[in-house]
C-alpha positions in Angstrom: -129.7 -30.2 60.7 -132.3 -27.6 59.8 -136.1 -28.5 60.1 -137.7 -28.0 57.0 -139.9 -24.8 58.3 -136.8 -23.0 59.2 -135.4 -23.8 56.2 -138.7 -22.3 54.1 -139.5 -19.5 57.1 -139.8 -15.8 55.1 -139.5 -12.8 56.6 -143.0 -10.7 57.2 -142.6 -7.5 55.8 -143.8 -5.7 58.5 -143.4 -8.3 61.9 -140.4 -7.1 64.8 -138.8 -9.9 65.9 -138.7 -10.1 69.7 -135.4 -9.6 70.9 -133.7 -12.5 73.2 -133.0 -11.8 76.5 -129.0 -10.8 77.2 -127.8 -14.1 79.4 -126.0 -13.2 82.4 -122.2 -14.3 81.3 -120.6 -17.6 83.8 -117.0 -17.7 84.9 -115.0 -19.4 87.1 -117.3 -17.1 89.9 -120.7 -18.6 88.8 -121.7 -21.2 91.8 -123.6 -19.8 94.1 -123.3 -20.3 97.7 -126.7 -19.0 100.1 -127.0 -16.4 97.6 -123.8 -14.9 97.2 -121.4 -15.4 94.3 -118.5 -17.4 95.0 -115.2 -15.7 94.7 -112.2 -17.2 92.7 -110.0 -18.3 95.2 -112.9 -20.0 96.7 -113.4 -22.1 93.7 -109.7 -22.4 93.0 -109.4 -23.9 96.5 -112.0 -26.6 96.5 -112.2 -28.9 93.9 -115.4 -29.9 93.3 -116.3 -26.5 93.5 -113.9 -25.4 90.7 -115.1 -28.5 88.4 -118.7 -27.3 88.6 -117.2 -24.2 87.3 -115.3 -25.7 84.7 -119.0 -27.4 83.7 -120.9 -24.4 83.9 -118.6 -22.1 81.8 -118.2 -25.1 79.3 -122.3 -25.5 78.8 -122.5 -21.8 79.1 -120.8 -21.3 75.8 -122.2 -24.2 74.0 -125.7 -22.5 74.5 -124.4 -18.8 73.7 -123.0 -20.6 70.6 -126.2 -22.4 69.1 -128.4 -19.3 68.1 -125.0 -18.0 65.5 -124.3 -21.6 64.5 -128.0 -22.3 64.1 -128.2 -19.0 61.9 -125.4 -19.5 59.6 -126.7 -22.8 58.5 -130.1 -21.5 57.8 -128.5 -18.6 55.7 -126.9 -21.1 53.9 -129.6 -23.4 53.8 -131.9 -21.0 52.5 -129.9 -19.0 50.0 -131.1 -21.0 47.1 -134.7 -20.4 48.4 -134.5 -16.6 48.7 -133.0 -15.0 45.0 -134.1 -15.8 41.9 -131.5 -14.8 39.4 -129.4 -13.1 41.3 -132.4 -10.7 42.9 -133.4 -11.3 46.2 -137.4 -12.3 46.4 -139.6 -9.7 47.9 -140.8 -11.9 50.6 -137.7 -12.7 52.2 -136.3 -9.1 52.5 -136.5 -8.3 56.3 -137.8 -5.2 57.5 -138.0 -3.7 60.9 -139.7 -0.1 61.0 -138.4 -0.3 64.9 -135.0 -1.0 63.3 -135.2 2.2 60.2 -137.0 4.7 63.2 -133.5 3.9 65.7 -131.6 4.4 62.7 -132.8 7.8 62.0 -131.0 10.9 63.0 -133.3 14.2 64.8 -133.8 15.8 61.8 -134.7 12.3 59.5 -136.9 11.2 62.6 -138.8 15.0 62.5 -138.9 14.9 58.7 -139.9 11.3 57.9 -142.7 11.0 60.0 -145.5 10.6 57.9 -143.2 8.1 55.6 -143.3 6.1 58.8 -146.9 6.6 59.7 -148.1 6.0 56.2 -145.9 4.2 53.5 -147.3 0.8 53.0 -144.9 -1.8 54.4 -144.6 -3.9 50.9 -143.1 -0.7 49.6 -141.3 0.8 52.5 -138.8 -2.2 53.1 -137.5 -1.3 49.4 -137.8 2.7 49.3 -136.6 2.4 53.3 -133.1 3.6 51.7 -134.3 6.1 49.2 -135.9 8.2 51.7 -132.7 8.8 53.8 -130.9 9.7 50.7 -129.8 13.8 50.8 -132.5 14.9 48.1 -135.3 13.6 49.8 -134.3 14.8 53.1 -134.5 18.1 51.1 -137.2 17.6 49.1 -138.9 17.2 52.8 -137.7 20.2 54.2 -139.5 22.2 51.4 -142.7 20.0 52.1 -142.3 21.4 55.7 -141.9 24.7 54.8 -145.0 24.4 53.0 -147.2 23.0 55.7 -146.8 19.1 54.9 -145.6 17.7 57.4 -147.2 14.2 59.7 -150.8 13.4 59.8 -150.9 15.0 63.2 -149.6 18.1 63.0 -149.6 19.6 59.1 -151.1 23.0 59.1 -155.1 23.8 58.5 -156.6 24.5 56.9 -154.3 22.5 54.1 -151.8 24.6 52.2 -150.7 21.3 50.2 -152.9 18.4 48.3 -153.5 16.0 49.2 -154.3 15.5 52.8 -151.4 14.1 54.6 -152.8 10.5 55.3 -153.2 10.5 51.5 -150.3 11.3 49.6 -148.7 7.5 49.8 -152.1 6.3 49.6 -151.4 4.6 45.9 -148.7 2.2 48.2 -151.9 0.5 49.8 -152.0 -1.6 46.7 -149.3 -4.3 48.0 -146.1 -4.5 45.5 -146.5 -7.6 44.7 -149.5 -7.9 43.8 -149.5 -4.7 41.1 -151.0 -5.9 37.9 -150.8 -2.3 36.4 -149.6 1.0 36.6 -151.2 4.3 35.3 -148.7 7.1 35.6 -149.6 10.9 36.0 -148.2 14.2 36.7 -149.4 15.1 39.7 -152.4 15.7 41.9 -155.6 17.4 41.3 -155.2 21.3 42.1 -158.7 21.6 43.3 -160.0 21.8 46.5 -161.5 18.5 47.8 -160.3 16.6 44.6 -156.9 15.0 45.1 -157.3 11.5 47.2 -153.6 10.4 46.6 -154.5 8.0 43.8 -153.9 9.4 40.1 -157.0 11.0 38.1 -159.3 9.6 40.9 -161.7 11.3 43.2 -162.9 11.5 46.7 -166.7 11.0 47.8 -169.0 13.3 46.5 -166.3 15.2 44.5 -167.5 15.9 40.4 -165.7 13.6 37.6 -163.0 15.6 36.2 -163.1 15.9 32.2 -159.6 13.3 32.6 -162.3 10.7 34.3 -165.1 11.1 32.5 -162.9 10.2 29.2 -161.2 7.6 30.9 -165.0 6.3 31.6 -166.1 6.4 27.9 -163.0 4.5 26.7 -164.4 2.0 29.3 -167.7 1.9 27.9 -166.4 1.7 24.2 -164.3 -1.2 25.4 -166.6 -2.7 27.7 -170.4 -1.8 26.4 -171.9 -3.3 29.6 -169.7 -0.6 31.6 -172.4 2.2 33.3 -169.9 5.2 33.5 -170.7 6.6 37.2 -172.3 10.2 36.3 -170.9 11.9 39.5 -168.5 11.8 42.7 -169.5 9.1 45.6 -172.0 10.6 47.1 -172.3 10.5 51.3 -176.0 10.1 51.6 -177.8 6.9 51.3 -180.2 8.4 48.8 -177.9 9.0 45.9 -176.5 5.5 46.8 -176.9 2.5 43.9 -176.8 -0.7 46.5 -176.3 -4.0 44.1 -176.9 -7.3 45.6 -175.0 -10.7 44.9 -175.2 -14.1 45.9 -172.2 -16.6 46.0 -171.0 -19.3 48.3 -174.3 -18.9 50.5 -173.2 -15.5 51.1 -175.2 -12.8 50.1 -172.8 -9.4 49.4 -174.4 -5.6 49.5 -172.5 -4.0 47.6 -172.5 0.3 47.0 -171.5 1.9 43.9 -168.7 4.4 44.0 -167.1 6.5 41.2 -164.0 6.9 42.4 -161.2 4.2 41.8 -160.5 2.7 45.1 -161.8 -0.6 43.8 -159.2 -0.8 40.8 -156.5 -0.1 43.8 -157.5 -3.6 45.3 -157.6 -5.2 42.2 -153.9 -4.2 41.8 -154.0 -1.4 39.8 -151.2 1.1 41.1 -152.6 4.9 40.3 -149.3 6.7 40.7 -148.4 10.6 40.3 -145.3 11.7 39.2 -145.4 14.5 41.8 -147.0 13.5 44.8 -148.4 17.0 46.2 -149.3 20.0 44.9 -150.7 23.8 45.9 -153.8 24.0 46.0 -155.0 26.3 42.6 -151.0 25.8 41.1 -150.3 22.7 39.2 -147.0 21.7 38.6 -146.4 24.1 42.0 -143.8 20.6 43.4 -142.2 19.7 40.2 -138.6 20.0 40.7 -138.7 19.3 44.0 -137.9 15.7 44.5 -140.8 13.7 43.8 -139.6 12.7 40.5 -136.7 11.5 41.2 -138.9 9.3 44.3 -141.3 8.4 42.1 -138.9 7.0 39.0 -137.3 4.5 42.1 -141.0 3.4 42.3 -141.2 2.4 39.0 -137.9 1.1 39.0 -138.9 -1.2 41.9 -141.9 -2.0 40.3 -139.9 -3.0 36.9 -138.2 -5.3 39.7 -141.4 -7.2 42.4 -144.5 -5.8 40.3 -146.4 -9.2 40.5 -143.7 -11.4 42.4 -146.7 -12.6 44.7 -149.4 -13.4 41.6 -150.0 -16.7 40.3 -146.4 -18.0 39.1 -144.6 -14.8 40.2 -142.1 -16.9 41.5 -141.4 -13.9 44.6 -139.7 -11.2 42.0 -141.6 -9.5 38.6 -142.2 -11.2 36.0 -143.6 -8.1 34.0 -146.8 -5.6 34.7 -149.0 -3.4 32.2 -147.9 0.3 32.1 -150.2 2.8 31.0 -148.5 5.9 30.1 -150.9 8.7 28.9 -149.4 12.0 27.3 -145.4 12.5 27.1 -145.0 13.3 30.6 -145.7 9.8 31.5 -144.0 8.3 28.3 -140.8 9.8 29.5 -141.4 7.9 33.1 -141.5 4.7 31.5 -138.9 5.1 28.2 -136.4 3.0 29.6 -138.6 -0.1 30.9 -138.0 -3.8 29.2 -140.5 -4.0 26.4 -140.1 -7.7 26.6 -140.6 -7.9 30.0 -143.7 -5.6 30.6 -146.6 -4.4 28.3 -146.2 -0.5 27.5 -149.2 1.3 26.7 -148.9 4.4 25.2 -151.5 6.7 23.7 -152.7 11.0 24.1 -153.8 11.9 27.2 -157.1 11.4 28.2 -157.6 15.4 29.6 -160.8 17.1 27.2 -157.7 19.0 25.6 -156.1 16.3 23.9 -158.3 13.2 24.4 -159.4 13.2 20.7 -155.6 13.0 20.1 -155.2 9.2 20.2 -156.7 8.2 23.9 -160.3 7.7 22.8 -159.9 4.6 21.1 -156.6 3.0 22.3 -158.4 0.0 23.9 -155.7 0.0 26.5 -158.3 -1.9 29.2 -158.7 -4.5 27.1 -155.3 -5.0 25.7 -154.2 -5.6 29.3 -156.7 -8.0 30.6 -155.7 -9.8 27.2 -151.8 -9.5 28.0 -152.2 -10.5 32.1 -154.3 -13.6 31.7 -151.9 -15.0 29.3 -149.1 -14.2 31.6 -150.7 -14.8 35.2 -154.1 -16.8 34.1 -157.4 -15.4 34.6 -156.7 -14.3 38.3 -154.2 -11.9 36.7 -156.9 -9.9 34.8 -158.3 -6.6 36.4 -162.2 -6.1 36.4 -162.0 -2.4 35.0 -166.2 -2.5 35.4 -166.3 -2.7 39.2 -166.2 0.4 40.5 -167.9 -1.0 43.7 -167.0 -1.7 47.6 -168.3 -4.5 49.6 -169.9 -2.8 52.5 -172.2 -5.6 54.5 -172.8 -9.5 54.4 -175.3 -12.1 55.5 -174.0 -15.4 55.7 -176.2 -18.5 55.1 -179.0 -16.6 53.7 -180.6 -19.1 51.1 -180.2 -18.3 47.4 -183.8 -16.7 46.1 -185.9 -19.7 44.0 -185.6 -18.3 40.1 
């Protein structure tokens, strides 16, 4: 009988498992005599010798046969614990990225390197399949061809945006905790601008017109909101520190204007395409990406929230905010019933006016998530700020 921890163990989504140690096999030759192995008709001819064999070899395969038994009664035993409705909880799919790299051929192991070096682990153990399928592979090749190709070795300066140790940067949001995805088309074309999370830019980069608007529909929504008026700035003087107190901890915190902080909240920024030439949009559409990126959603439709509050270990719905057709097209097929689709204009300077400004899609969300996951389910769209230092213990300052 099972103990009750290996009956609730999960796999970790990211841990190797030590491999056990091969036992030497025992046979009739096993006993030992001053060092040497015995041979058979030494055994055969003395009895007690030949017993002791008979022992050994008989508790020699009663050990080698505990780990299998052992197993198959904890797959049994936790089968019930590991699917709901017929779909296998996140948590208890194993993954080894030991196990996918030995499984690679010379070409996949070249080609997938920055997959390995960068995909987040929630993600990979799901997409580990997709990106060994023949249009990927391909769809890689081309990426090679254009200079993107492991964090170590792409070519500078970059011929493809963004950098290398950003374009899977949106999978740092863990699967299942993804409250909601914003869809776009694909990076920023601009030098310095694409950071690998949709309509979000790097430190000390300008607000696109796209940001800026998604900003004031923030504001209109939220009038306490103080849209950020540039990029994160490096130097301490265009820095806005904000203090907080809580728990006898006193938090510094700096104010950004990119959308990092919405990442850890959950919120997964996802382009269609996932790289683009620098000064060409839509350069890699066609290539692959879409096709990559629809399996994201589609996996998403799937664990998207199975580790919030009641997720139960698969999805139990997400928000979706698809801004312009491109993005509408992305999500056309997903379960209106399950998820919350929110559609509306793009929020670009050309077509903003269209139906974007005014969609109260931030709102709308928080409402639909905290009566699906409670309160912890909503997303602070406000913060726009990173925790950078701590004092513990410091006493609260007399009002």
């Amino acid at each position: 009988m099972t103990s009750h921890s290996e009956d609730s163990a999960v796999y970790l989504e990211d841990l190797d498992t030590p491999k056990s140690s091969q036992k030497s096999e025992t046979s009739v030759t096993a006993p030992v005599s001053n060092g040497a192995p015995l041979a058979k008709k030494d055994a055969s001819k003395n009895p007690s010798l030949k017993r002791q064999a008979t022992l050994d070899a008989m508790f020699s395969q009663k050990t080698s046969s505990e780990p299998s038994a052992k197993k198959l009664r904890l797959d049994a035993s936790t089968s019930s614990l590991s699917t709901l409705n017929g779909l296998q909880k996140l948590n208890s799919i194993p993954f080894s990225l030991k196990a996918f790299r030995d499984s690679l051929n010379e070409e996949q192991s070249t080609l997938l390197q920055l997959e390995c070096q960068t995909l987040g682990k929630s993600w990979f153990k799901v997409l580990k399949d997709e990106i060994k399928k023949p249009y990927f592979i391909a769809l890689k090749r081309f990426l090679w061809k254009e200079g993107l190709r492991s964090i170590n070795d792409s070519v500078k300066p970059l011929t493809v945006y963004p950098s290398p140790a950003d374009i899977y940067r949106w999978s740092n949001t863990p699967l299942g905790r993804v409250k909601v995805v914003i869809i776009g088309q694909d990076p920023y074309p601009g030098r310095g601008q694409a950071q690998g999370l949709c309509f979000s830019v790097p430190l000390g980069v300008a607000v696109p017109g796209s940001l800026l608007n998604i900003y004031a529909e923030i504001k209109a929504e939220y009038p306490d909101f103080v849209p950020p008026r540039h990029g994160c700035v490096h130097t301490l003087s265009h820095v806005s520190v904000i203090p907080a107190y809580s728990s006898g901890r006193w938090t510094l915190s700096i104010q950004i204007s990119n959308l990092s902080a919405w990442a850890s909240n959950g919120v997964l920024m996802l382009n269609t395409c996932l790289s683009v030439q620098p000064g060409n949009p839509g350069s890699h559409s066609g290539k692959g990406w879409e096709q990559f990126t629809d399996k994201v959603v589609d996996v998403v439709n799937k664990y998207g929230g199975a580790n919030l509050p009641s997720g139960g270990g698969v999805g139990r719905g997400v928000v979706f905010m698809a801004w312009g057709a491109f993005a509408q097209e992305r999500v056309a097929k997903l379960d209106k019933t399950k998820h919350l689709i929110l559609t509306s204009a793009h929020p670009s300077p050309r077509a903003a006016h269209r139906g974007f400004l005014g969609n109260g899609h931030f709102r709308a969300a928080n409402e639909w998530l905290e009566k699906k996951y409670g309160a912890e389910g909503k997303v602070d769209w406000c913060r726009l700020d990173v925790p950078s230092a701590t004092s513990d213990g410091s006493p609260k300052p007399s009002q």
